[in-house]
C-alpha positions as CSV (number, residue, x, y, z in Angstrom):
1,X,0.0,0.0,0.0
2,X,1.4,3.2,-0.6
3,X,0.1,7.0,-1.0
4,X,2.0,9.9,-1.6
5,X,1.5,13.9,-2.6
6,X,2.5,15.6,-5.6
7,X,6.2,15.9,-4.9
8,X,6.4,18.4,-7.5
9,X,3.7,21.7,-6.4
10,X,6.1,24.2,-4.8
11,X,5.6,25.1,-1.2
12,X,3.3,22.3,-0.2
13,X,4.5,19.8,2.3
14,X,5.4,16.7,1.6
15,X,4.7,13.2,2.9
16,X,4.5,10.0,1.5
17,X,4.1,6.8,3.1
18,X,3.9,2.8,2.2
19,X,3.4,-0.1,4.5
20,X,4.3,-3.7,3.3
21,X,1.7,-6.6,5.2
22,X,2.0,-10.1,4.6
23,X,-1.4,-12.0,4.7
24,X,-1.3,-14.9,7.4
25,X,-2.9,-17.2,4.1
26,X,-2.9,-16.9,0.3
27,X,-6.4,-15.5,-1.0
28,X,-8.0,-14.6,-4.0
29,X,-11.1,-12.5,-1.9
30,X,-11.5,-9.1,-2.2
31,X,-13.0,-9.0,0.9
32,X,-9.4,-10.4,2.2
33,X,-7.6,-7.8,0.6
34,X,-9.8,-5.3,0.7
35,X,-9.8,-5.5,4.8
36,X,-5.9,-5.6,4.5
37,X,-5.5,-2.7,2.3
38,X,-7.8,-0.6,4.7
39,X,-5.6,-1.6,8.0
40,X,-2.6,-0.6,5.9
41,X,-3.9,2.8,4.9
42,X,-5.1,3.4,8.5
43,X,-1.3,2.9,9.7
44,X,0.2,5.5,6.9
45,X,-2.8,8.1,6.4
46,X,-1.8,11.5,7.9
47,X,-4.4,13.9,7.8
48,X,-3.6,17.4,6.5
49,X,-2.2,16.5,3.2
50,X,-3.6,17.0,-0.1
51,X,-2.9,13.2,-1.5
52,X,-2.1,12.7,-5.3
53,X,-1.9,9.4,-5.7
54,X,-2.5,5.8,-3.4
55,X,-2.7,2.3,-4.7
56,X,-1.8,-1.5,-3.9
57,X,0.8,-3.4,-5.2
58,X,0.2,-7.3,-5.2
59,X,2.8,-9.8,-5.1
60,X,3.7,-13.4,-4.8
61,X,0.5,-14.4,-7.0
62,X,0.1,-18.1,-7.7
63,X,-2.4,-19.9,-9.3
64,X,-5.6,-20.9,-7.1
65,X,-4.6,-24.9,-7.9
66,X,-1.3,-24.4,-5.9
67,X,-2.2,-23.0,-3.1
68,X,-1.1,-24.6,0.4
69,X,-3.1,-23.6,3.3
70,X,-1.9,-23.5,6.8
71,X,-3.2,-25.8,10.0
72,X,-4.7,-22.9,12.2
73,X,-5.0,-20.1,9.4
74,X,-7.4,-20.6,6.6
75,X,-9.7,-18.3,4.0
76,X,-13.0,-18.4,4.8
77,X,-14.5,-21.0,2.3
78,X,-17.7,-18.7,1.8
79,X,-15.7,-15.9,0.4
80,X,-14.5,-18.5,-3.0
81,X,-18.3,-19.1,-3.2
82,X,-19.6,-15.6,-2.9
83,X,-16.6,-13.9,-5.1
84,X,-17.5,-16.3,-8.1
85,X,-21.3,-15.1,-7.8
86,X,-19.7,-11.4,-7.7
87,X,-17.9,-11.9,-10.6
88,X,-20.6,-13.2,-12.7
89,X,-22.9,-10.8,-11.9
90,X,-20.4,-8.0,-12.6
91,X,-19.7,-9.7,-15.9
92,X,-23.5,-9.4,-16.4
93,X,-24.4,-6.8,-15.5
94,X,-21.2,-4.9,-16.4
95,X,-19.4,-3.9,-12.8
96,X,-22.5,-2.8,-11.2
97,X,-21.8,-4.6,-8.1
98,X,-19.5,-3.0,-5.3
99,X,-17.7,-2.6,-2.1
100,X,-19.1,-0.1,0.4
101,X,-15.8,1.3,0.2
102,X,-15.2,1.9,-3.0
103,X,-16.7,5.7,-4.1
104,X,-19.7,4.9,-5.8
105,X,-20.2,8.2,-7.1
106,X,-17.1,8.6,-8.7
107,X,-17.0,8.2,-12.6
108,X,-13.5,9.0,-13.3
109,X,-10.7,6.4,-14.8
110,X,-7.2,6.7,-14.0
111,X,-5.0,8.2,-16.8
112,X,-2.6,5.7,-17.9
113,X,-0.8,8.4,-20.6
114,X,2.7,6.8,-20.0
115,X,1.7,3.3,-19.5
């Protein structure tokens, strides 16, 4: 996870943070890594600062097939049930279905000039 201002405005102040977590299991939930991304940001948001840009990096993907799951630390089975209904329904009905999180009123897409 990581945010940061734009380091370029003159006389602004400047802050940026990022905060690596390991998850105790592998997961393909959103509702895993959505919790984790929002104890993340909690630990490096500062208030006070007009943010540019914030985002999560994933690593250490692996297919779902190869997974190994610990003794005493496991994904909640519900969440592979209820993510493949999600995704369905967003293919359906073309991403209509959300997090409460996520900014629902927002109808912007990232610019991706230098990509």
């Amino acid at each position: 996870m990581f945010i940061y201002i734009n380091r370029f405005r003159q006389g602004s102040p400047q802050y940026h943070g990022f905060k690596t977590v390991k998850l105790p299991f592998p997961t393909s939930s959103t509702f895993e890594l959505n919790k984790y991304s929002q104890i993340a940001l909690d630990s490096i948001f500062e208030s006070g600062y007009r943010y540019k840009k914030a985002g999560v990096i994933l690593m250490g993907i692996s297919q779902d097939k190869t997974q190994q799951l610990f003794m005493f630390e496991y994904e909640n089975p519900k969440h592979k049930v209820l993510m493949n209904v999600l995704d369905r329904m967003n293919l359906k009905l073309g991403d209509k279905i959300k997090f409460g999180s996520q900014d629902l009123k927002r109808k912007w897409k990232m610019r991706q000039d230098s990509l």
